[in-house]
PDB file of the backbone (N, CA, C, O) and the ligand in Angstrom, with CONECT records:
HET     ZN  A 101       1
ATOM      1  N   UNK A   1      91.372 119.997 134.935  1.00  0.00           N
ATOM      2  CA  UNK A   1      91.884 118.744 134.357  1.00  0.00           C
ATOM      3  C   UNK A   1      91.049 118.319 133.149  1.00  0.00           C
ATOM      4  O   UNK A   1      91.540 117.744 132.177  1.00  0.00           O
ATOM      5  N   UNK A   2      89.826 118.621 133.263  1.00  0.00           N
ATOM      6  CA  UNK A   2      88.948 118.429 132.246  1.00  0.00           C
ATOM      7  C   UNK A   2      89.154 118.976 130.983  1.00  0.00           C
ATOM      8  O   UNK A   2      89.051 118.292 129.964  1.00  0.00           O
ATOM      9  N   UNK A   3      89.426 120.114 130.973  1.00  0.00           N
ATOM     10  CA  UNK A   3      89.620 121.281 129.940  1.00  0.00           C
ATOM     11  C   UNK A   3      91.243 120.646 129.217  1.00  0.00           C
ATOM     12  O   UNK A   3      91.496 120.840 128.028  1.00  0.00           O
ATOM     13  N   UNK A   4      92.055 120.020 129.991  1.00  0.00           N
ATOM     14  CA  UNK A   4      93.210 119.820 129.171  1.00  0.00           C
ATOM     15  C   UNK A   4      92.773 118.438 128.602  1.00  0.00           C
ATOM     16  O   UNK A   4      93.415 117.967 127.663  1.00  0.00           O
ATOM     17  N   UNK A   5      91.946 117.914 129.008  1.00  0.00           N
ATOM     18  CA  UNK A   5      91.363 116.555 128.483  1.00  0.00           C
ATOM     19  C   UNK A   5      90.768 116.765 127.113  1.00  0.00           C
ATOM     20  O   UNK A   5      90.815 116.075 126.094  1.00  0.00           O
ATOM     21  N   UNK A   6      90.175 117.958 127.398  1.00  0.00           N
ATOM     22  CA  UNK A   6      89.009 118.137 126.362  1.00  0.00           C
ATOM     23  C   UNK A   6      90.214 118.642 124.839  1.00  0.00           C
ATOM     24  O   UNK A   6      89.994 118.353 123.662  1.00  0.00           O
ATOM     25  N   UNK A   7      91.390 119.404 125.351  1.00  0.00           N
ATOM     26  CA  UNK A   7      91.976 119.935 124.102  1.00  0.00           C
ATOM     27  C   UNK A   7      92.401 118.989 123.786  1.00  0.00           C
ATOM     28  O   UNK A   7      92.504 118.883 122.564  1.00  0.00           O
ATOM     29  N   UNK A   8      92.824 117.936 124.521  1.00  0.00           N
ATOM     30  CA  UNK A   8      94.285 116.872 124.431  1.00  0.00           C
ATOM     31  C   UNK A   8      93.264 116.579 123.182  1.00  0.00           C
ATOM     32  O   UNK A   8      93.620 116.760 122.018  1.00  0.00           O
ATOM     33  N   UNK A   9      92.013 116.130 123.527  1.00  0.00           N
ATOM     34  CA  UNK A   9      91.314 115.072 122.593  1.00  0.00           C
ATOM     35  C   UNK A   9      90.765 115.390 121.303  1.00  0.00           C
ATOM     36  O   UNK A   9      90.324 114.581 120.486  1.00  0.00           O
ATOM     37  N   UNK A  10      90.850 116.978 121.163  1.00  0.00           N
ATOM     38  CA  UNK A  10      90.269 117.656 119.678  1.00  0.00           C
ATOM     39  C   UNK A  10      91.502 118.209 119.212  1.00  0.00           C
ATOM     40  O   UNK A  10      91.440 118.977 118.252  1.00  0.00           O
ATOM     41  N   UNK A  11      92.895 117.886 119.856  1.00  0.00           N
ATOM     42  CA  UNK A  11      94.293 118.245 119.049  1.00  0.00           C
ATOM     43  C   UNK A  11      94.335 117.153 118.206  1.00  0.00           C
ATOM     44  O   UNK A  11      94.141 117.130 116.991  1.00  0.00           O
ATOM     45  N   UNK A  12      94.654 116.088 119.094  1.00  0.00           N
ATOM     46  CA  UNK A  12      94.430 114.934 118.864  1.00  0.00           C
ATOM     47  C   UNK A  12      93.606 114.177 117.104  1.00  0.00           C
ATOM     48  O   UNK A  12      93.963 113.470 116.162  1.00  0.00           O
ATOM     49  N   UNK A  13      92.302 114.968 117.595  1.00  0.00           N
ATOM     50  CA  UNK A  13      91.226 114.503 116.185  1.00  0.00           C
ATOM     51  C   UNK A  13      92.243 115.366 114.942  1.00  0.00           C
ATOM     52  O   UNK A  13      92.677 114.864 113.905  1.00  0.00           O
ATOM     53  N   UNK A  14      92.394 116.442 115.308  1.00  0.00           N
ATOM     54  CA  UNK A  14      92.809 117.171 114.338  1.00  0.00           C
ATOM     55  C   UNK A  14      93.845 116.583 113.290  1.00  0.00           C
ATOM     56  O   UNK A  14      93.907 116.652 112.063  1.00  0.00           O
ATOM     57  N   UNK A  15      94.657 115.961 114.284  1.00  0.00           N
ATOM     58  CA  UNK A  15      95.930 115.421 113.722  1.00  0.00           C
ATOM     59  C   UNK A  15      95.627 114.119 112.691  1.00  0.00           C
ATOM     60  O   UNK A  15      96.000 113.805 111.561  1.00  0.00           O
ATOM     61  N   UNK A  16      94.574 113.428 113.910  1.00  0.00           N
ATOM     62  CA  UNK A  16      93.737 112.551 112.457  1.00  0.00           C
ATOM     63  C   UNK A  16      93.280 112.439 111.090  1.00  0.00           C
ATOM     64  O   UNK A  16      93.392 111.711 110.104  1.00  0.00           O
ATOM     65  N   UNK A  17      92.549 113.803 111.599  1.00  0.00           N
ATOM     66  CA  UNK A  17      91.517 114.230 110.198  1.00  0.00           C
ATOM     67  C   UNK A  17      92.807 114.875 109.368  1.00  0.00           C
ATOM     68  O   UNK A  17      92.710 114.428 108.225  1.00  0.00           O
ATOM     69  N   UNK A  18      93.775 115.589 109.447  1.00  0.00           N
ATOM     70  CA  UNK A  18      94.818 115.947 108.291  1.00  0.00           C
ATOM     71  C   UNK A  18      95.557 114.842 108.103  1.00  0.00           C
ATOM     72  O   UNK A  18      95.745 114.848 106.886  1.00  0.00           O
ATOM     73  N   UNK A  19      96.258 113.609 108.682  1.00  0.00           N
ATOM     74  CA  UNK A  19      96.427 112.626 108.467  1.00  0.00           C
ATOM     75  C   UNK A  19      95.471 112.111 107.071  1.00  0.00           C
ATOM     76  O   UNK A  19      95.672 111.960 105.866  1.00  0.00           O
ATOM     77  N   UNK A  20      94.591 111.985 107.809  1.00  0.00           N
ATOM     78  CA  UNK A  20      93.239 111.333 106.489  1.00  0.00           C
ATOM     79  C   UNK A  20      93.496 111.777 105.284  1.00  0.00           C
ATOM     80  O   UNK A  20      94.036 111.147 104.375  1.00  0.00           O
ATOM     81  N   UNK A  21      92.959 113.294 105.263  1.00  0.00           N
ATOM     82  CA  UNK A  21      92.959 113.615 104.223  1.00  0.00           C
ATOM     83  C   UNK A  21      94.285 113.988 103.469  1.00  0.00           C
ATOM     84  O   UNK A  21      94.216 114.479 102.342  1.00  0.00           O
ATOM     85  N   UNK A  22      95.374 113.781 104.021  1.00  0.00           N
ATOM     86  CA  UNK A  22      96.954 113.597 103.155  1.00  0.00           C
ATOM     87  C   UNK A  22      96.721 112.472 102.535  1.00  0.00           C
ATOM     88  O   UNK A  22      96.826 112.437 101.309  1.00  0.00           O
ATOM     89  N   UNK A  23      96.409 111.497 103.164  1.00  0.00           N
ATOM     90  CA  UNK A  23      96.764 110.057 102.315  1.00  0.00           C
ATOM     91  C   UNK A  23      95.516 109.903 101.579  1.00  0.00           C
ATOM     92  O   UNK A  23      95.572 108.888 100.884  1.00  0.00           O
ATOM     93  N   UNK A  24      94.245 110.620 101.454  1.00  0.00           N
ATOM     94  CA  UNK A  24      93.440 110.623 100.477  1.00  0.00           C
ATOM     95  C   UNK A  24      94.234 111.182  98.936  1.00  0.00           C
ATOM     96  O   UNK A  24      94.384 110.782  97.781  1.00  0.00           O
ATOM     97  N   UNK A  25      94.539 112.158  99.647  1.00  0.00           N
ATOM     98  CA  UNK A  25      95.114 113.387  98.335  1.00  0.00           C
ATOM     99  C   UNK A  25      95.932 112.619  97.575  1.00  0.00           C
ATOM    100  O   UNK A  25      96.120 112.958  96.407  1.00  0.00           O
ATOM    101  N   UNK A  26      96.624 111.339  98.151  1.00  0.00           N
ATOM    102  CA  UNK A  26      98.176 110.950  97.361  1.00  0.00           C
ATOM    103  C   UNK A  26      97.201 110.277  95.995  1.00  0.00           C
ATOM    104  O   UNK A  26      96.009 110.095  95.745  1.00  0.00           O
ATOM    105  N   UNK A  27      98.292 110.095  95.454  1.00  0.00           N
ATOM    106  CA  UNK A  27      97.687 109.340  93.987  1.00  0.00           C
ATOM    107  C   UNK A  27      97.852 108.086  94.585  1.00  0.00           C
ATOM    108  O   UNK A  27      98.680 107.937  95.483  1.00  0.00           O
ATOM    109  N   UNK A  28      96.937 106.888  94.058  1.00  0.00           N
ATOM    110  CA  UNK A  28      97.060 105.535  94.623  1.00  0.00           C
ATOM    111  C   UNK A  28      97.259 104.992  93.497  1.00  0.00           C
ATOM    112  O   UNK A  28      96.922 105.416  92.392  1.00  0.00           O
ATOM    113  N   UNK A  29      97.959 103.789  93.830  1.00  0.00           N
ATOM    114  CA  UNK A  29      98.263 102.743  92.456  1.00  0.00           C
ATOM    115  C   UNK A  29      99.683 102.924  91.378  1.00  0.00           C
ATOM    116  O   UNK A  29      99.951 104.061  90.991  1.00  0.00           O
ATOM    117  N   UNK A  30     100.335 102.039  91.045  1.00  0.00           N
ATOM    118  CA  UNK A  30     101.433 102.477  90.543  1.00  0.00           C
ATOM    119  C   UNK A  30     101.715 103.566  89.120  1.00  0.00           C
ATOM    120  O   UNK A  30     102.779 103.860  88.574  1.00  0.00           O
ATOM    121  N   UNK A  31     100.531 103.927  88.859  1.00  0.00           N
ATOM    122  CA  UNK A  31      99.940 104.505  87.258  1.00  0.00           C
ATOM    123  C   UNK A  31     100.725 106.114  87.748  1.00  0.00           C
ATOM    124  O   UNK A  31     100.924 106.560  88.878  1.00  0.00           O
ATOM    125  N   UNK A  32     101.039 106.697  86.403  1.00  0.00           N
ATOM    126  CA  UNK A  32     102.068 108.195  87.111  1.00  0.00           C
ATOM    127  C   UNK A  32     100.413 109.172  86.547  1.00  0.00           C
ATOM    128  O   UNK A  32      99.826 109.153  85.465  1.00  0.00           O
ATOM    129  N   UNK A  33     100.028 110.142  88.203  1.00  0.00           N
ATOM    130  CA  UNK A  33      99.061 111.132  87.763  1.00  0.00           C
ATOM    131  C   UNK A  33      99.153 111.956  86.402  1.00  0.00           C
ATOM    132  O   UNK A  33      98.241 112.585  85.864  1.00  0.00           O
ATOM    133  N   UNK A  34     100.222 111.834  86.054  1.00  0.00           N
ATOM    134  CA  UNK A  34      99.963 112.896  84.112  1.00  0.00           C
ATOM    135  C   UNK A  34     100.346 112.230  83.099  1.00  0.00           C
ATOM    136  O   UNK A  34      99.910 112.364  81.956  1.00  0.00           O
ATOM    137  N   UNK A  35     101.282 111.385  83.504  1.00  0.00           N
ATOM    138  CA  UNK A  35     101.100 110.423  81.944  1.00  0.00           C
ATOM    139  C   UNK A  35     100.153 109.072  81.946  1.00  0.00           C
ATOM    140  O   UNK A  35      99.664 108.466  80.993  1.00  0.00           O
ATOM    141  N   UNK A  36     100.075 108.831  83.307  1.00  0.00           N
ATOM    142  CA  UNK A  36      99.192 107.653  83.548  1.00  0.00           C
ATOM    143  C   UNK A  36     100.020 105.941  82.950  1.00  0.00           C
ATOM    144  O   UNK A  36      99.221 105.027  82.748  1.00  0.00           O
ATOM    145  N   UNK A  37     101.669 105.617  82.695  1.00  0.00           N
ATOM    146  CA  UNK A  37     102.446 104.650  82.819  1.00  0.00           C
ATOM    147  C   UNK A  37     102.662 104.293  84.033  1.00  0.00           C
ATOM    148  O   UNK A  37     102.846 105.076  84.965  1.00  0.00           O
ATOM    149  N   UNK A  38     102.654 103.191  84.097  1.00  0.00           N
ATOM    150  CA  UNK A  38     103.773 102.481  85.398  1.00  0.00           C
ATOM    151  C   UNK A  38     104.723 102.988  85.871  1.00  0.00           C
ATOM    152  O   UNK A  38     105.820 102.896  85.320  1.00  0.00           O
ATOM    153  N   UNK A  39     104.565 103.559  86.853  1.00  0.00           N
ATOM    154  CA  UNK A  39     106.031 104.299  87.301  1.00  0.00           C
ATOM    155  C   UNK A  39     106.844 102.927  88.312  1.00  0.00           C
ATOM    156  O   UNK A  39     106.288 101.975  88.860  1.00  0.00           O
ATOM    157  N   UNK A  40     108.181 103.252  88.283  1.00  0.00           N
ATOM    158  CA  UNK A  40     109.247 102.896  88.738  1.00  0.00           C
ATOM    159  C   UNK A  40     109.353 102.582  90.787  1.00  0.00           C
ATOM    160  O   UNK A  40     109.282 103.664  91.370  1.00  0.00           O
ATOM    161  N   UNK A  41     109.428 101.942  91.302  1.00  0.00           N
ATOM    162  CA  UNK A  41     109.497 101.751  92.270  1.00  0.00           C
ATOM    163  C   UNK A  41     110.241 102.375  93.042  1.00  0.00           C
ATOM    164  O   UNK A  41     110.845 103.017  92.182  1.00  0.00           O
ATOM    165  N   UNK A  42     110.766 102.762  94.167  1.00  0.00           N
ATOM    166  CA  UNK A  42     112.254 103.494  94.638  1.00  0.00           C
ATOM    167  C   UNK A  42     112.016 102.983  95.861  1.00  0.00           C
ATOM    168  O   UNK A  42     110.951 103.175  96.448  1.00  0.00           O
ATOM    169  N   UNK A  43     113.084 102.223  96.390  1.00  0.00           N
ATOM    170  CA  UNK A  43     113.473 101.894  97.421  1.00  0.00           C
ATOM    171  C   UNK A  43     113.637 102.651  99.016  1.00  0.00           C
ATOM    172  O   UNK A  43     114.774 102.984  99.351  1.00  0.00           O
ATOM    173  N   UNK A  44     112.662 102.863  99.817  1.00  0.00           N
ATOM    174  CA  UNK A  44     112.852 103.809 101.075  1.00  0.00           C
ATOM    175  C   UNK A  44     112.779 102.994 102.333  1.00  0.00           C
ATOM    176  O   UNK A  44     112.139 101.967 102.560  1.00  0.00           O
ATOM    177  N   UNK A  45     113.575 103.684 103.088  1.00  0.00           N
ATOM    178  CA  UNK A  45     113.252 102.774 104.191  1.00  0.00           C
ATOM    179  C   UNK A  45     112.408 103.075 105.021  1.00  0.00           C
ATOM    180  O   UNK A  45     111.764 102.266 105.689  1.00  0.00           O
ATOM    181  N   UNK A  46     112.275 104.875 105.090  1.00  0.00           N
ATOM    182  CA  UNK A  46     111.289 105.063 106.124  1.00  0.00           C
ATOM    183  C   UNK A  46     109.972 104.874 105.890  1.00  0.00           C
ATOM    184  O   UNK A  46     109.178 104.861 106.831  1.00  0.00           O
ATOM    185  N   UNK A  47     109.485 104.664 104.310  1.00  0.00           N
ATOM    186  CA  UNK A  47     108.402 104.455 103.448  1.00  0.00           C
ATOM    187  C   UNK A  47     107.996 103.107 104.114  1.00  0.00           C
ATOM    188  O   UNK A  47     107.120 103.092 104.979  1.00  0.00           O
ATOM    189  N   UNK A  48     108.652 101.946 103.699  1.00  0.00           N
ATOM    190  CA  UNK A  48     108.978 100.496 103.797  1.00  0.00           C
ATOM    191  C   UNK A  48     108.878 100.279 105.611  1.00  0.00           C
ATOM    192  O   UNK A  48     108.338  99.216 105.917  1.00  0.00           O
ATOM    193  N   UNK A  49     109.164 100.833 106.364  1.00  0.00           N
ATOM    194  CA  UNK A  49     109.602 100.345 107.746  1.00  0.00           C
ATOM    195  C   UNK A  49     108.131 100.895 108.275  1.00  0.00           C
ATOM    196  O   UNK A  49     107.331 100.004 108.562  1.00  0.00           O
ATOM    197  N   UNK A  50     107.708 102.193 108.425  1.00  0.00           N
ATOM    198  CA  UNK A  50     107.462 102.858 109.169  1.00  0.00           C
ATOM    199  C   UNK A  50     105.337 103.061 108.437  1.00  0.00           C
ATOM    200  O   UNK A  50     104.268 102.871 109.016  1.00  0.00           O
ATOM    201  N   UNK A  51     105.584 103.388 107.383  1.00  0.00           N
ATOM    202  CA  UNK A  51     104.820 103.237 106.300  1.00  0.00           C
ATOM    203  C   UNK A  51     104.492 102.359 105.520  1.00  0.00           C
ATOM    204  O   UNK A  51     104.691 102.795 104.385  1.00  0.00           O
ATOM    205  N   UNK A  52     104.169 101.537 105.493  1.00  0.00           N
ATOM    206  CA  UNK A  52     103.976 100.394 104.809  1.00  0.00           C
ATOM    207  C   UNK A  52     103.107 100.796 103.419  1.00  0.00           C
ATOM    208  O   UNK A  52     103.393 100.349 102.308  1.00  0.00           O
ATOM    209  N   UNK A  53     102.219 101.535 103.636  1.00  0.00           N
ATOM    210  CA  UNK A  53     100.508 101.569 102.853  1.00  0.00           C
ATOM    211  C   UNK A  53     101.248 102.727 102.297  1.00  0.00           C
ATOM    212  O   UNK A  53     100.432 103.324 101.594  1.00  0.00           O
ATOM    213  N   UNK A  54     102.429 103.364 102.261  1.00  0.00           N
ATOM    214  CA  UNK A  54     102.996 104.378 101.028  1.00  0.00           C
ATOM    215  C   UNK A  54     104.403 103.818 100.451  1.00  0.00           C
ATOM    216  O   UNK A  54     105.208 103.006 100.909  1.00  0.00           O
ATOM    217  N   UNK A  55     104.366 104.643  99.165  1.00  0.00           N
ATOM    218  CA  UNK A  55     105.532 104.011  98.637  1.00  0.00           C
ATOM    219  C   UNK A  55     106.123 105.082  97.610  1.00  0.00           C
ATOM    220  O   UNK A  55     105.410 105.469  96.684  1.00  0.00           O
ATOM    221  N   UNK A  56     107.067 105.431  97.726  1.00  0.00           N
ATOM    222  CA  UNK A  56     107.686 106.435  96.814  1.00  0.00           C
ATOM    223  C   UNK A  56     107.877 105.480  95.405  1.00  0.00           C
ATOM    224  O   UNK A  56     108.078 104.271  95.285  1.00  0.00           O
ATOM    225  N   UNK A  57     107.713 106.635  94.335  1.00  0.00           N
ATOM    226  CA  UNK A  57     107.514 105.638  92.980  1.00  0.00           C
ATOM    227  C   UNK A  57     108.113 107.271  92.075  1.00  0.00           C
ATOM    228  O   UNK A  57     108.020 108.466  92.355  1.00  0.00           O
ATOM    229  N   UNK A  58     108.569 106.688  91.209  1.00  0.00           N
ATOM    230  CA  UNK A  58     109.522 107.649  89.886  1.00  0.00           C
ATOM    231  C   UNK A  58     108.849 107.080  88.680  1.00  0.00           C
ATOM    232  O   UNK A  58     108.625 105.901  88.407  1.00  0.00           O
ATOM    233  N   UNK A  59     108.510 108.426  87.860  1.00  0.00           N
ATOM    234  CA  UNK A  59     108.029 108.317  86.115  1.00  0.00           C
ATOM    235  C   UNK A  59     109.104 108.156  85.830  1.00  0.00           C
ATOM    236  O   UNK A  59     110.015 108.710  86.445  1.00  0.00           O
ATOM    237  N   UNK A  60     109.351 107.157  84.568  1.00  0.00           N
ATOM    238  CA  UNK A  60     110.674 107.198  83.595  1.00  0.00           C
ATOM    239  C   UNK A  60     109.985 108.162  82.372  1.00  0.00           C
ATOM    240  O   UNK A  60     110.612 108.215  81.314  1.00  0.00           O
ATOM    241  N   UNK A  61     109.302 108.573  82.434  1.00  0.00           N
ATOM    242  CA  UNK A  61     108.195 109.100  81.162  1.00  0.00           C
ATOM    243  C   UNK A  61     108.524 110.776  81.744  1.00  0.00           C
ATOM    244  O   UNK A  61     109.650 111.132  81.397  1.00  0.00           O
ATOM    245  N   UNK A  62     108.021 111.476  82.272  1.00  0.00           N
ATOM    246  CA  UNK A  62     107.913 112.778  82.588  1.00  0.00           C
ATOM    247  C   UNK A  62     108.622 112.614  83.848  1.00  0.00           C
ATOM    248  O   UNK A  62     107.936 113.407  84.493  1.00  0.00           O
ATOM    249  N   UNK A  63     109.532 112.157  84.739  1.00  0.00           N
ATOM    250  CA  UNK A  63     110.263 112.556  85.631  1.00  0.00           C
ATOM    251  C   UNK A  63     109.524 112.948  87.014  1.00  0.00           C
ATOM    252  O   UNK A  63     110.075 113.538  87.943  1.00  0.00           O
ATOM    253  N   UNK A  64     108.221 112.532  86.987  1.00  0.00           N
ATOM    254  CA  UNK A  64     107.417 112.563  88.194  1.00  0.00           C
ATOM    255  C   UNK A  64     108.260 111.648  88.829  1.00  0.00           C
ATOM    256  O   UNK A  64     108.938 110.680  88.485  1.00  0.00           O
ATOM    257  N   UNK A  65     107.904 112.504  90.298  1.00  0.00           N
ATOM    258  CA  UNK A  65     108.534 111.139  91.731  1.00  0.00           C
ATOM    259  C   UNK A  65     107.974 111.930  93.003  1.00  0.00           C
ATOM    260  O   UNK A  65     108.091 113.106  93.348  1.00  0.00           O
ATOM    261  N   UNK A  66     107.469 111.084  93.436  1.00  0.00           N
ATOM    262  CA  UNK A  66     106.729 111.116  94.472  1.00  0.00           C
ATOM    263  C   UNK A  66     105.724 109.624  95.218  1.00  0.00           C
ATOM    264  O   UNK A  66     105.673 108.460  94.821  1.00  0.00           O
ATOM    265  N   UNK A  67     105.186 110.145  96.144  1.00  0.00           N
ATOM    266  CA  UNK A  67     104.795 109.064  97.440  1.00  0.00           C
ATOM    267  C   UNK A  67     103.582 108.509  96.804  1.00  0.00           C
ATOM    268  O   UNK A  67     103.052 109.518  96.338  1.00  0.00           O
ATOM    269  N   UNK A  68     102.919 107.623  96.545  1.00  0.00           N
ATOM    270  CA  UNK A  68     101.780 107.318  96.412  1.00  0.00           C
ATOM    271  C   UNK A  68     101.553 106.255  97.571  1.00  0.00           C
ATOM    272  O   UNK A  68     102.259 105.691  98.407  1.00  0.00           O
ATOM    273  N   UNK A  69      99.951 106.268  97.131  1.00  0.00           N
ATOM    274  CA  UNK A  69      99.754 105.013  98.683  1.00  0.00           C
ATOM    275  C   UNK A  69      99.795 103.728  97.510  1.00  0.00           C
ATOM    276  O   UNK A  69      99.790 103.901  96.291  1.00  0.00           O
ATOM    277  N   UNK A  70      99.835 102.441  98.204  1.00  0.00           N
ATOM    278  CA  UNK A  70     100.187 101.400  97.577  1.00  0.00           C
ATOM    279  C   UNK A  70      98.735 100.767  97.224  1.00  0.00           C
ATOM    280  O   UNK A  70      97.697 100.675  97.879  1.00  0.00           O
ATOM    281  N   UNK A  71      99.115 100.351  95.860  1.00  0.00           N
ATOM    282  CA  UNK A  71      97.773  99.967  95.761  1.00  0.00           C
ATOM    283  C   UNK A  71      97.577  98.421  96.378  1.00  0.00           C
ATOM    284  O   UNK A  71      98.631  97.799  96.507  1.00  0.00           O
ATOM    285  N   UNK A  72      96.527  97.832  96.716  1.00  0.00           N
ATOM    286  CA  UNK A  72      95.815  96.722  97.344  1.00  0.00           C
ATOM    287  C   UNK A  72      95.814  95.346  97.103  1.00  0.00           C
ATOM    288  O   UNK A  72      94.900  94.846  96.447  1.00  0.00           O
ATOM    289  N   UNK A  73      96.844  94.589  97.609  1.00  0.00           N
ATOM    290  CA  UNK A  73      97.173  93.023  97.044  1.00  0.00           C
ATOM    291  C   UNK A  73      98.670  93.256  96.346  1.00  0.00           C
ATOM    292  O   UNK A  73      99.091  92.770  95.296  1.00  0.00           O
ATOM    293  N   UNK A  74      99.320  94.141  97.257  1.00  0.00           N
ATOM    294  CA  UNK A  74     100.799  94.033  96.062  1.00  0.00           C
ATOM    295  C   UNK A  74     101.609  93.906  97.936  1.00  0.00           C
ATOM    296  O   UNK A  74     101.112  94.190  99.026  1.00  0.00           O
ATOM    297  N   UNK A  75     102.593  93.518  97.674  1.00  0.00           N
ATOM    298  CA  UNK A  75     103.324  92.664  98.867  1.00  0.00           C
ATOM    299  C   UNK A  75     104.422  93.935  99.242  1.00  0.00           C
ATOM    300  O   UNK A  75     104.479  94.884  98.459  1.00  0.00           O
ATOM    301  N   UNK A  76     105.194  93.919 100.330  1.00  0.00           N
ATOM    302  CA  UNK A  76     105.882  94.608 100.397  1.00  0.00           C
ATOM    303  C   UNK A  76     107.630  94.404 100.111  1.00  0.00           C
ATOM    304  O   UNK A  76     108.625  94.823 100.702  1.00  0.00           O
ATOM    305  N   UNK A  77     107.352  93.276  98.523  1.00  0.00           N
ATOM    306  CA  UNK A  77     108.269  92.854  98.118  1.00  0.00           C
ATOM    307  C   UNK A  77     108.970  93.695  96.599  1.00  0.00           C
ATOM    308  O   UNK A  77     108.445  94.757  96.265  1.00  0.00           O
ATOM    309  N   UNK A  78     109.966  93.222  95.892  1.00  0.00           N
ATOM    310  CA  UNK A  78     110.262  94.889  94.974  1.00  0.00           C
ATOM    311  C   UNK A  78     109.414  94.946  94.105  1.00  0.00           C
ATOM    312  O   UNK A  78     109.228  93.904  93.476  1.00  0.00           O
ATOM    313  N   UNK A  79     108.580  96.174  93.740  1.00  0.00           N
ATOM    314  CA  UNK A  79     108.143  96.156  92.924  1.00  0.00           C
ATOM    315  C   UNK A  79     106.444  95.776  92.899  1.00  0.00           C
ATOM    316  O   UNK A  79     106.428  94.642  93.378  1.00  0.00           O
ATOM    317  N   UNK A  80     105.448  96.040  92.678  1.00  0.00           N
ATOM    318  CA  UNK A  80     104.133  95.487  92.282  1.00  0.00           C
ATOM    319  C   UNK A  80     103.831  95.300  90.828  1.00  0.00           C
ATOM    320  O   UNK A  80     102.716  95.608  90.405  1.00  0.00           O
ATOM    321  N   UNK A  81     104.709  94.839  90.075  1.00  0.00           N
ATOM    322  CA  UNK A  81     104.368  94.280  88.986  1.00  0.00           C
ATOM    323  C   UNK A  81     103.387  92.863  89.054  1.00  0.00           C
ATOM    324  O   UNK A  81     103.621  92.197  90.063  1.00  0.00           O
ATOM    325  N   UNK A  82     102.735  92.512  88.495  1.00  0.00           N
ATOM    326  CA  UNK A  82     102.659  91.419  88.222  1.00  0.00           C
ATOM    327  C   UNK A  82     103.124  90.104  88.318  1.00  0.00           C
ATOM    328  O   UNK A  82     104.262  89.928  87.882  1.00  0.00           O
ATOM    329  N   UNK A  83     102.536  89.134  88.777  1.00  0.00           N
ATOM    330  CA  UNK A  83     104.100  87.891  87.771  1.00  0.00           C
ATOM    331  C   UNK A  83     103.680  87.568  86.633  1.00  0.00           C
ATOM    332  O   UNK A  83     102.557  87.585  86.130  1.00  0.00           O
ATOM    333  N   UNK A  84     104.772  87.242  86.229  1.00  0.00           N
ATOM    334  CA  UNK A  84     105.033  86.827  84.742  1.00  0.00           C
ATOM    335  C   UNK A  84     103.718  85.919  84.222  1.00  0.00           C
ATOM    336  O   UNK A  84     102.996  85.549  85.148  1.00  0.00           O
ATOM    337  N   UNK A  85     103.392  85.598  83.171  1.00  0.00           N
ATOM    338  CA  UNK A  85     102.258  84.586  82.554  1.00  0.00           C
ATOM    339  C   UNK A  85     103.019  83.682  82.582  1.00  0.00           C
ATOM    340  O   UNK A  85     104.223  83.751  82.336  1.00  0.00           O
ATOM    341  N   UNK A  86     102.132  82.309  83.020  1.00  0.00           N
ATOM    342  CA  UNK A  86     102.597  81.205  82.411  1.00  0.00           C
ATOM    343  C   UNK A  86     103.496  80.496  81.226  1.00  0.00           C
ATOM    344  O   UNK A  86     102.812  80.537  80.203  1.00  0.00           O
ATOM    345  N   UNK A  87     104.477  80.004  81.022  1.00  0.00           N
ATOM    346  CA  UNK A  87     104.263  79.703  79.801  1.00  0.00           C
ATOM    347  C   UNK A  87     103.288  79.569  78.904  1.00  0.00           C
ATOM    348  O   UNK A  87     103.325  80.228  77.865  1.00  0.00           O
ATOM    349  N   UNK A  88     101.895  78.375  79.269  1.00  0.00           N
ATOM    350  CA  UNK A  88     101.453  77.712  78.460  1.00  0.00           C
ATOM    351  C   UNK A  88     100.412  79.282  77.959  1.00  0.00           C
ATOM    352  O   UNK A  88     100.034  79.310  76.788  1.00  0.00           O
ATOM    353  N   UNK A  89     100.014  80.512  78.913  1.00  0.00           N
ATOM    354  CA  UNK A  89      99.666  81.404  78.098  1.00  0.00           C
ATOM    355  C   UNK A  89     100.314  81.890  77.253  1.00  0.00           C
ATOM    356  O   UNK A  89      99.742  82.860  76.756  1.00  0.00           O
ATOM    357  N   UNK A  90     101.690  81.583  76.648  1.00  0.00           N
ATOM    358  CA  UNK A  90     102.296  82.642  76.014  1.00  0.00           C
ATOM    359  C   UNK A  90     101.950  81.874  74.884  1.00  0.00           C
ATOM    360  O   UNK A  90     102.113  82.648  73.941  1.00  0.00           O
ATOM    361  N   UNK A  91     101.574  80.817  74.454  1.00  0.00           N
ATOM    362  CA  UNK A  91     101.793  79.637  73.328  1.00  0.00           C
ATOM    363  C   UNK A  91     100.170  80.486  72.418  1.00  0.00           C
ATOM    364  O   UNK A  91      99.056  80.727  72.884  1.00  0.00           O
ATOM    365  N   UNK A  92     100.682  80.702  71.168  1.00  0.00           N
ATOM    366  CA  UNK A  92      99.721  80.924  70.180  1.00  0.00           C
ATOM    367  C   UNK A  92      99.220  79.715  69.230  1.00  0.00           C
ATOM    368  O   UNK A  92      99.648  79.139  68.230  1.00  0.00           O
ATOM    369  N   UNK A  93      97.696  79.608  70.366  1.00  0.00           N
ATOM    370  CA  UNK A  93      96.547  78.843  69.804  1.00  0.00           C
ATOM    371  C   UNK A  93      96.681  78.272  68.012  1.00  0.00           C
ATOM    372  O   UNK A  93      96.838  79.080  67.096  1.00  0.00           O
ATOM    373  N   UNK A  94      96.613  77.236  67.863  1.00  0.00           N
ATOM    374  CA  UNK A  94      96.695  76.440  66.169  1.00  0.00           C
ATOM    375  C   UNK A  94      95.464  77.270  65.996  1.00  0.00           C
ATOM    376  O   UNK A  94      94.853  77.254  64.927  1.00  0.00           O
TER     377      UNK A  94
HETATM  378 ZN    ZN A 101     104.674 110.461  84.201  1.00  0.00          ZN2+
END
């Protein structure tokens, strides 16, 4: 009983540690790995439901698309742009 304990628990790690290091490997942040623009958001559900901390994203620039992990302080609402500036920043200083 021991011995199936012992594999259960280093299958187990295994599955961890390649876990880990997949979501190390992804590119993080919305920037595209070769042109380095803002890529495009894409709507998934199993990303969105299941995955939260990944997010499939499309270059309009070079046609990259793929999973990145999400970068940190962006909501799981559309898009991690920014919001908009204020008006009163947009006003050019006398
Ligand atoms: Zn690109």
């Amino acid at each position: 009983m021991l011995v199936v304990l012992v594999l259960l628990v280093t299958v187990a790690m295994r599955v961890a540690i390649v876990t880990a290091v997949v979501y190390l490997l992804l590119p993080r942040g919305p920037l595209c790995p070769h042109c380095g623009i803002e890529m495009a958001p894409l709507r998934n559900r199993f990303f969105d439901r299941l995955l939260p901390a990944l997010q499939r994203r499309w270059c309009l620039e070079c046609g990259w698309d793929g999973v990145v992990r999400r970068a940190r302080g962006s909501g799981l609402g559309a898009g991690d742009s920014e919001p908009p500036p204020s008006p009163e920043s947009l006003v050019p200083n006398p």
